[in-house]
C-alpha positions as CSV (number, residue, x, y, z in Angstrom):
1,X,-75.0,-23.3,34.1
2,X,-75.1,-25.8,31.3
3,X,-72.2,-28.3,31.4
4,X,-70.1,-29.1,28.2
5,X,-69.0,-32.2,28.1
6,X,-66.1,-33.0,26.0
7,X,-66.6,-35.4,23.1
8,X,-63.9,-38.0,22.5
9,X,-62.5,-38.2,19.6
10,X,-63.9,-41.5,17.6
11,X,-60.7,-43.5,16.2
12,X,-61.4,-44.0,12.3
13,X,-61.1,-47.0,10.5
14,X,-57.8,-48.9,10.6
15,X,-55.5,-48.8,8.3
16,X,-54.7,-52.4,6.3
17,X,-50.9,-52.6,6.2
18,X,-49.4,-52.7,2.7
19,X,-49.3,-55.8,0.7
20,X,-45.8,-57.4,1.2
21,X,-43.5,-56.6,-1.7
22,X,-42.3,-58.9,-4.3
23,X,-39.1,-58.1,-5.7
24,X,-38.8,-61.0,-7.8
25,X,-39.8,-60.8,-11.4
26,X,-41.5,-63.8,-12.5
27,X,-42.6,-65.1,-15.9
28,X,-45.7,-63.5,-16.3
29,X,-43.8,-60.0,-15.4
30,X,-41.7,-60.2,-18.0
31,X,-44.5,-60.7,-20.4
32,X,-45.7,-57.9,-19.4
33,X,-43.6,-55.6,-19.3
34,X,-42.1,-56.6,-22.7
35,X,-45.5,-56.4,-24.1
36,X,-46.0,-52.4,-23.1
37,X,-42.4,-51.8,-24.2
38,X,-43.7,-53.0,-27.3
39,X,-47.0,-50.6,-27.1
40,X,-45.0,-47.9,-26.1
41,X,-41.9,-48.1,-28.3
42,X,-41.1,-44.9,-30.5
43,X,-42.3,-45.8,-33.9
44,X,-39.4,-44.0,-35.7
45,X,-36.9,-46.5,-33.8
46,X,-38.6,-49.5,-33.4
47,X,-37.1,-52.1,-31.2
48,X,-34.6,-54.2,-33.2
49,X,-35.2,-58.3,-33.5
50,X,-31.8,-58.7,-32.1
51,X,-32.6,-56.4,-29.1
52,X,-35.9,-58.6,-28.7
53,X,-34.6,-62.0,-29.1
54,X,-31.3,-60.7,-26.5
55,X,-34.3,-59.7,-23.6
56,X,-36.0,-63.0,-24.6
57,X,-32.7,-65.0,-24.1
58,X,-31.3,-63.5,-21.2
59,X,-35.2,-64.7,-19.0
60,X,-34.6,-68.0,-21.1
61,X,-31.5,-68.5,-19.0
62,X,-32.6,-67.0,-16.2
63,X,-35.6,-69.0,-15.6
64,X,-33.3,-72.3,-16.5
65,X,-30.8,-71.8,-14.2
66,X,-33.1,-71.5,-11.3
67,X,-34.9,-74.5,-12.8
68,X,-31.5,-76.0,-12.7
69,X,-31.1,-74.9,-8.6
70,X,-34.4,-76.5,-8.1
71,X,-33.3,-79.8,-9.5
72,X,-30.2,-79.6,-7.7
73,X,-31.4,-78.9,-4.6
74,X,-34.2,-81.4,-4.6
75,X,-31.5,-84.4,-5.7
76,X,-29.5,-83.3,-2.2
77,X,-32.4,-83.7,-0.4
78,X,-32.7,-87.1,-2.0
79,X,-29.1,-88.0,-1.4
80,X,-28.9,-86.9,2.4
81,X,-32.1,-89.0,2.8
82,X,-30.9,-92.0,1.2
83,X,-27.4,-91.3,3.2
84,X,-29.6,-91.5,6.7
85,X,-31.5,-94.7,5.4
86,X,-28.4,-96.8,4.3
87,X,-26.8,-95.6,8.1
88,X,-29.9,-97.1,9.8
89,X,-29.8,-100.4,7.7
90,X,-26.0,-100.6,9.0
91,X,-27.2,-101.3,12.5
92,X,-25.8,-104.4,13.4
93,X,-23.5,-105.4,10.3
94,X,-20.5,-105.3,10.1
95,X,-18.3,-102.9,7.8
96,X,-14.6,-103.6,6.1
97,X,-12.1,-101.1,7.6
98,X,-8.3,-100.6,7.6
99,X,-7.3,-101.9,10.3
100,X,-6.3,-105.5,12.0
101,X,-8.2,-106.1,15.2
102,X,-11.5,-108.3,14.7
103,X,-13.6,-109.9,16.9
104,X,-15.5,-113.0,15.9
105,X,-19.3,-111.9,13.8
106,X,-22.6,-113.5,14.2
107,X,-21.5,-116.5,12.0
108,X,-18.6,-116.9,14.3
109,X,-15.9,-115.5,12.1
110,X,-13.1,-113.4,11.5
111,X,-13.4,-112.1,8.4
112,X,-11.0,-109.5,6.2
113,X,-9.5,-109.0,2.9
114,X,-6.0,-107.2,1.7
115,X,-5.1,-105.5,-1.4
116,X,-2.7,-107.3,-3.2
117,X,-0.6,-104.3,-5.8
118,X,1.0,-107.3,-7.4
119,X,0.6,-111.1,-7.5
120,X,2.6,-112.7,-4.9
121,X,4.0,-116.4,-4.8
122,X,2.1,-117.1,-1.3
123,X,0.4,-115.6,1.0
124,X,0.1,-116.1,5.0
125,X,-2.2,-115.1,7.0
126,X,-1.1,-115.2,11.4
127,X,-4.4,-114.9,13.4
128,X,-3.0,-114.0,17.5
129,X,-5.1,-113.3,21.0
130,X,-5.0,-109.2,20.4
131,X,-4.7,-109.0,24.5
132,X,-1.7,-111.8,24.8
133,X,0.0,-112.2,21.9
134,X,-1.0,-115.8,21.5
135,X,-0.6,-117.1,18.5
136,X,-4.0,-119.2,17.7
137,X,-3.5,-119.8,14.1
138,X,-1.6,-119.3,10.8
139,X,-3.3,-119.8,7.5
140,X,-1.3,-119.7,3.4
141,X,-3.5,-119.2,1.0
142,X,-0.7,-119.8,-1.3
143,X,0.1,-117.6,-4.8
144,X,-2.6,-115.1,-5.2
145,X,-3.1,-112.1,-8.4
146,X,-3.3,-108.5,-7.7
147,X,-6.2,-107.3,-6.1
148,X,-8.7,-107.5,-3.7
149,X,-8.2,-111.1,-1.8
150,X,-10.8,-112.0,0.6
151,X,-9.4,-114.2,3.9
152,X,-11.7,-116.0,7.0
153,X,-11.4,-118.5,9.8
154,X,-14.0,-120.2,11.3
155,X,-12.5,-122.9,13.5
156,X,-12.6,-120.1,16.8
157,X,-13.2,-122.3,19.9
158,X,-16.6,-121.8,21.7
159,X,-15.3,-119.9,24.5
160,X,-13.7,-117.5,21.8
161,X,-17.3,-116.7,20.3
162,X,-18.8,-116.4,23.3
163,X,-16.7,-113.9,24.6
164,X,-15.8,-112.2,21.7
165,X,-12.5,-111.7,22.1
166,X,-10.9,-110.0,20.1
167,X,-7.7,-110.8,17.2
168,X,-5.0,-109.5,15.4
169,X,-4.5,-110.3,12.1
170,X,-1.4,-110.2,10.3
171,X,-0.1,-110.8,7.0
172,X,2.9,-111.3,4.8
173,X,3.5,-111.8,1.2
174,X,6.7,-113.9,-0.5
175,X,7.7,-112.9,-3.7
176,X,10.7,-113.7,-5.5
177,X,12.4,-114.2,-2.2
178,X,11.2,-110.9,-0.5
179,X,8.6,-111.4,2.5
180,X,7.0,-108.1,3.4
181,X,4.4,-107.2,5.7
182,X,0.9,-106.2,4.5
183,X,-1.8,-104.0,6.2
184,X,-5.3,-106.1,6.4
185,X,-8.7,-105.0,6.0
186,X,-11.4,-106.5,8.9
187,X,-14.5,-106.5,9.2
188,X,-16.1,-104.6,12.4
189,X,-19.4,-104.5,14.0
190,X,-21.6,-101.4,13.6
191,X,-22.6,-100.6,17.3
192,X,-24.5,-96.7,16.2
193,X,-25.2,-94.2,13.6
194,X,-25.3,-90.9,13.7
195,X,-26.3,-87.6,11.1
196,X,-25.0,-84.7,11.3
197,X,-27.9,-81.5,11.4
198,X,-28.1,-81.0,7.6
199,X,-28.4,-85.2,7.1
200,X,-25.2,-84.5,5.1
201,X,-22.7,-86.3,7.1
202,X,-22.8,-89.7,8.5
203,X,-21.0,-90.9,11.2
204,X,-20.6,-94.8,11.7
205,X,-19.3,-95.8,15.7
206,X,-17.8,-99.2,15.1
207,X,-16.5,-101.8,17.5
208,X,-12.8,-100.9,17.9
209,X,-12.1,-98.4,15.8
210,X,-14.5,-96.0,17.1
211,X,-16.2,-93.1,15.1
212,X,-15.9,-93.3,10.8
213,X,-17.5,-91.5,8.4
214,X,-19.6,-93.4,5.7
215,X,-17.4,-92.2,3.1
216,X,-14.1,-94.0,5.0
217,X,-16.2,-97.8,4.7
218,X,-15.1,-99.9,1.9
219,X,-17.7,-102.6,2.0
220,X,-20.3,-103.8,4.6
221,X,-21.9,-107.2,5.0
């Protein structure tokens, strides 16, 4: 008896998926498509200039406001860069913050400023040990304009530099009589930086005040 044996069935060709689709409608779409609307448009009612110019327009602004988004993003990218840079080039400086604790800087220094709202007749400045209370040293810088007014002292004793130890600043202004406290500015060391996952955030740790965004520094030197 003859034996049959059954044929398997050949797989035909694969086959090729479809091309991804592109819903977005690009320049050269639009040409198109406005060019057969213009083949194809009923000769008794032509398409009216205004109707042409309007289509024309409306890809006009289109195309320019995502020109526009292109710009925009590319100057964030720029900006968040720029943001990371600065961050790293505040390693080791040291940045003006509210506050009135400083420690001595690599020039052996404690360094500040105040903001004056209105001239004062004199101005004193009370330097104390921030762990004791000692007083170590007084400083008046006599009448000073409104402002921005800078303040140092240099004269720390070597053990102070060595150790760093850190200072309190106070200061009063006299005018017309009336003493009143003021709140100092100091100058702290910048001990890391930090970015946030997009770069757009940028987060300063600095010596005794802990962690301050970039946009909370008022001047770094």
């Amino acid at each position: 008896m003859t034996q049959i044996t059954p044929l398997s069935a050949t797989p035909g060709p694969q086959a090729s998926p479809p091309p991804p689709r592109n819903d977005n409608l690009g320049q050269q779409d639009f040409l198109r498509l406005l060019t057969a609307q213009l083949k194809n448009q009923d000769p008794l009612k032509p398409l009216e200039n205004t109707e042409f110019l309007g289509q024309m327009a409306q890809f006009s602004t289109v195309a320019g406001i995502d020109r526009i988004n292109a710009t925009l993003a590319g100057q964030n990218s720029g900006s968040r860069d720029m943001r990371i840079s600065m961050a790293a080039n505040m390693l080791g400086h040291s940045v003006l913050v509210p506050g009135a604790v400083a420690r001595p800087d690599a020039d052996g220094a404690i360094r500040g400023a105040v903001e004056l709202t209105e001239p004062v007749e004199a101005l004193a400045i009370t330097y104390a040990d921030a762990r004791s209370g000692e007083i170590l040293h007084t400083q008046n810088l006599g009448a000073q304009g409104a402002g921005l007014v800078g303040f140092e002292w240099a004269q720390l004793s070597g053990e102070q530099i060595a150790g760093r130890i850190p200072v309190r600043v106070s200061l009063n202004a006299s005018q017309a009589g009336v003493v009143r406290n003021l709140d100092p500015q100091v100058y702290a060391r910048v001990l890391s930086a930090r970015a946030s996952g997009g770069g757009e955030d940028v987060t300063l740790e600095v010596e005794d005040f802990g962690a301050l965004n970039t946009l909370e520094i008022l001047s770094f030197r």
